[in-house]
NUNU-778435 format. One record per residue: x, y, z of N, C-alpha, C in turn. Coordinates in steps of 0.05 Angstrom, whole numbers, padded with zeros to 5 digits, always signed. Example, Ala and Ser with C-alpha at 12.3 -4.5 7.8 and 13.67 -1.06 7.14 Angstrom:
2
+00264-00114+00156+00246-00090+00156+00264-00066+00156;+00257-00045+00142+00273-00021+00143+00258+00001+00157;
This chain:
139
-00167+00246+00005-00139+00243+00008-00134+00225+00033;-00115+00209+00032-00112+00188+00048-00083+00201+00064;-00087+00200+00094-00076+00218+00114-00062+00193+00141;-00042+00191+00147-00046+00188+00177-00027+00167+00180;-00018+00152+00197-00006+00134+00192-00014+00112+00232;-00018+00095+00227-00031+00070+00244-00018+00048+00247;-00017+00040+00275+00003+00011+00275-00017-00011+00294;-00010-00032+00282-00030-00052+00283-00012-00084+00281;-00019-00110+00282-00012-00137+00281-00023-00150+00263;-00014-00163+00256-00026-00177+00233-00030-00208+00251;-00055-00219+00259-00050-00244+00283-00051-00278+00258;-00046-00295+00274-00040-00325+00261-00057-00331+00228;-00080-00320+00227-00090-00325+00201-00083-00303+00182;-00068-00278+00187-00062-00267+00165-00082-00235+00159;-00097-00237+00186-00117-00218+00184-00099-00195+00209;-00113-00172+00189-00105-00146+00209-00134-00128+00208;-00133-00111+00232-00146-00083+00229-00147-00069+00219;-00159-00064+00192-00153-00037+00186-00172-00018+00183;-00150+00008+00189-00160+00028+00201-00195+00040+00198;-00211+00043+00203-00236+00057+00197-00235+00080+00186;-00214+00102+00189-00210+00122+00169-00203+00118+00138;-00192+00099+00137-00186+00084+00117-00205+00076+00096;-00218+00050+00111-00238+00037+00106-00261+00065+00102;-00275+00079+00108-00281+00103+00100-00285+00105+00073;-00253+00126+00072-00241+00130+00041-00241+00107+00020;-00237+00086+00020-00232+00066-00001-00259+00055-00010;-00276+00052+00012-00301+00036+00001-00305+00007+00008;-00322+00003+00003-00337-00033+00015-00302-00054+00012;-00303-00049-00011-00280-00070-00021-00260-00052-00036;-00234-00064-00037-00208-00045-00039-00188-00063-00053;-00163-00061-00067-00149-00081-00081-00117-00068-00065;-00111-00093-00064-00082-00094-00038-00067-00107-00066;-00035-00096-00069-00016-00108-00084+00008-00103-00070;+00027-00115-00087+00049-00106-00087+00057-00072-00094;+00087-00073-00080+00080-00036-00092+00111-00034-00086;+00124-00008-00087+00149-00001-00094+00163-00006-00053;+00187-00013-00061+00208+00000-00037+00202-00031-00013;+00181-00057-00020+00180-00067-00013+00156-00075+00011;+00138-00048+00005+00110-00052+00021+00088-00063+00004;+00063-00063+00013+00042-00065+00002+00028-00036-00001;+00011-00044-00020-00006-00023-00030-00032-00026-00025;-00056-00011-00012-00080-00011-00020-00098+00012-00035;-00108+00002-00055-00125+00031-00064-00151+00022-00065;-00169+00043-00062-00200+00038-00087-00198+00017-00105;-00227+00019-00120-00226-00001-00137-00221+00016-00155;-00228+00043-00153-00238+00070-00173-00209+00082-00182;-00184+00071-00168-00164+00096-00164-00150+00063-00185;-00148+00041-00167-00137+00017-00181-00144+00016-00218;-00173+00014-00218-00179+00021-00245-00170+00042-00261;-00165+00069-00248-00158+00088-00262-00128+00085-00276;-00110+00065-00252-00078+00063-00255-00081+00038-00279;-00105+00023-00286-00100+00007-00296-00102+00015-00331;-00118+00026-00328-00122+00048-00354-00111+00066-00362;-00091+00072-00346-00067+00080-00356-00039+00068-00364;-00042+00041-00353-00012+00029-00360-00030+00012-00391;-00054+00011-00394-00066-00003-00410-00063+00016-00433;-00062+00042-00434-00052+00059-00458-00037+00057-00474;-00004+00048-00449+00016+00056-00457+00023+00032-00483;+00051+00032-00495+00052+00014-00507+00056-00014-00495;+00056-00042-00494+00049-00066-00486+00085-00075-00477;+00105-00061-00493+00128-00065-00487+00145-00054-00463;+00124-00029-00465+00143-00014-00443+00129-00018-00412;+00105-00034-00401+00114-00033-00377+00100-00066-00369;+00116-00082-00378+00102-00109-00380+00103-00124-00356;+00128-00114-00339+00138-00129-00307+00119-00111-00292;+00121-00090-00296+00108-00071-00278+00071-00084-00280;+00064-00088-00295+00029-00100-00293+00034-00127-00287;+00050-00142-00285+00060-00167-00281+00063-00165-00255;+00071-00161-00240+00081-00147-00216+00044-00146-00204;+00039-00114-00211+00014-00105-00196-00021-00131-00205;-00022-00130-00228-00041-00153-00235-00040-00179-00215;-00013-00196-00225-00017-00226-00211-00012-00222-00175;+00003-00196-00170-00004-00195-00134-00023-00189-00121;-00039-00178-00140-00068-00173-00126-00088-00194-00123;-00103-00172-00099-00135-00185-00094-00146-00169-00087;-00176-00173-00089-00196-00149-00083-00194-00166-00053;-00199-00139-00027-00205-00153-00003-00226-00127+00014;-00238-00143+00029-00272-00139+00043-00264-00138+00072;-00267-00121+00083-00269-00124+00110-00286-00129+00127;-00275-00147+00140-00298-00172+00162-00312-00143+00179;-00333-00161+00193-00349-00150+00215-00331-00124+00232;-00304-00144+00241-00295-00128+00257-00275-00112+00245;-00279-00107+00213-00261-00088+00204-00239-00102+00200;-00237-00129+00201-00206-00145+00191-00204-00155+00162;-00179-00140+00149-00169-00154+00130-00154-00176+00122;-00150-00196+00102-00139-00217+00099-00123-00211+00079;-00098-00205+00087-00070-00205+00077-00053-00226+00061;-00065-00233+00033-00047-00258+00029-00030-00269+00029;-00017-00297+00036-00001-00298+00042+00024-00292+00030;+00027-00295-00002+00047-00285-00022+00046-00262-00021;+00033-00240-00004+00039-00210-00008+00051-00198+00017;+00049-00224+00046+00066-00224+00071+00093-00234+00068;+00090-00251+00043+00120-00256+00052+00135-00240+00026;+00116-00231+00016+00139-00206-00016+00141-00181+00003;+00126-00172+00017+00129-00144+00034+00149-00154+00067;+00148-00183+00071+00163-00187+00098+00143-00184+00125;+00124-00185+00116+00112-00180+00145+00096-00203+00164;+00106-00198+00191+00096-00219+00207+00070-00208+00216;+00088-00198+00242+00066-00194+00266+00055-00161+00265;+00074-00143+00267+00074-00115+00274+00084-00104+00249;+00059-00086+00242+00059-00066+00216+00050-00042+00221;+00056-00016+00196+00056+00004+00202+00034+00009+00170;+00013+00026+00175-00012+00020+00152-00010+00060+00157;+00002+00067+00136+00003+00093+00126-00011+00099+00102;-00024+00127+00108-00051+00140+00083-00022+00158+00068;-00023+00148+00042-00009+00169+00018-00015+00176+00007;-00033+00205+00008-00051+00214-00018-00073+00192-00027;-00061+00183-00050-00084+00167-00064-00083+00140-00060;-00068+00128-00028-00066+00095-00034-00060+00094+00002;-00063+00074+00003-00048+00061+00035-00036+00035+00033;-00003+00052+00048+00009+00027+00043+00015+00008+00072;+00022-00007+00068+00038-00031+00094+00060-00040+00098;+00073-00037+00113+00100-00036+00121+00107-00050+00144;+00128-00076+00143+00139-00086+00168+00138-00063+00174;+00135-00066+00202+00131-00048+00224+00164-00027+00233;+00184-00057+00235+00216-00047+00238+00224-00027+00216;+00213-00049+00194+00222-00039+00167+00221-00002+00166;+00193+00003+00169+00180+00025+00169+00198+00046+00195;+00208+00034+00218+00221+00052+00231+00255+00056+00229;+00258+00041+00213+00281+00043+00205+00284+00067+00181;+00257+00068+00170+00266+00093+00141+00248+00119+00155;+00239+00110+00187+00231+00149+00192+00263+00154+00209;+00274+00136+00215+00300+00140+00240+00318+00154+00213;+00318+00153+00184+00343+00170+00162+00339+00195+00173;+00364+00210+00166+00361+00236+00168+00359+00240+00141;+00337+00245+00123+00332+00248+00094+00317+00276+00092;+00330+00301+00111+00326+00326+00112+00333+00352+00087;+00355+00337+00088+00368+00349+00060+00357+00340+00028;+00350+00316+00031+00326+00305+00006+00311+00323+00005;+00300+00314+00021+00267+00331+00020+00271+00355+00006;+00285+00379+00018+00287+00405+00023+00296+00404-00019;+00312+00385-00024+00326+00382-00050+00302+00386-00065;+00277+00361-00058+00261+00358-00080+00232+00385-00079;+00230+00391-00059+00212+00407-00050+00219+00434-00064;+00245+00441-00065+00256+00460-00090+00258+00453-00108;+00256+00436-00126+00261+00427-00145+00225+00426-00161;+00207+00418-00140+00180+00420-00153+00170+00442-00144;+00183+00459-00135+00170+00486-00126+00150+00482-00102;+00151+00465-00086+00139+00461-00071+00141+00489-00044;
């Protein structure tokens, strides 16, 4: 399970640090996309494949943007010597990110987040959500 949340820069070529707890969990090489709410996504190759096998089930009509979307934004990416990843450029400027990012473990994926972006949605008071959904799944 992917835990924790890490802030880091992304410097002039597009490469960041990421995390070694991370890197850990995911394995040699890992696939970064696009993903919901306007971050990036990274998962396994094992967890990516699994998501892929399941939209590959469904019928071909019903989620055709959505693999359109995750398919053509990806890339498999390897982390250098010093643990740096290379962030493409069409996936910095679909997520917005420059310099300063926020690289959060969610269960089964890690995502990336302008950095502002990211402190602007812990500053909600989204107390009463929570509490909504957490009863609602019996949590």
């Amino acid at each position: 399970m992917l835990l924790g949340t890490y802030y880091h820069n992304i410097d002039e070529k597009g490469r960041m640090i990421f995390p070694a707890k991370f890197r850990e969990e995911l394995g040699l090489s890992f696939v970064i996309t696009q993903w919901l709410d306007g971050c990036l996504a990274v998962f396994s190759q094992e967890e990516f494949s699994r998501i892929s096998s399941k939209l590959y089930e469904l019928p071909m009509g019903m989620t055709p943007n959505l693999q359109r979307k995750l398919f053509s934004n990806g890339d498999v990416v390897e982390p250098d010597k010093q643990g740096r990843i290379l962030i493409p450029t069409i996936l910095r400027k679909k997520a917005g990110l420059a310099r300063d990012v926020a690289v959060l473990g969610v269960q089964n994926r890690v995502e990336i987040w302008d950095r502002e972006r990211w402190d602007e949605i812990c500053a909600q008071d989204d107390n009463e959500e929570m509490q909504r959904l957490m009863n609602e799944f019996h949590l």
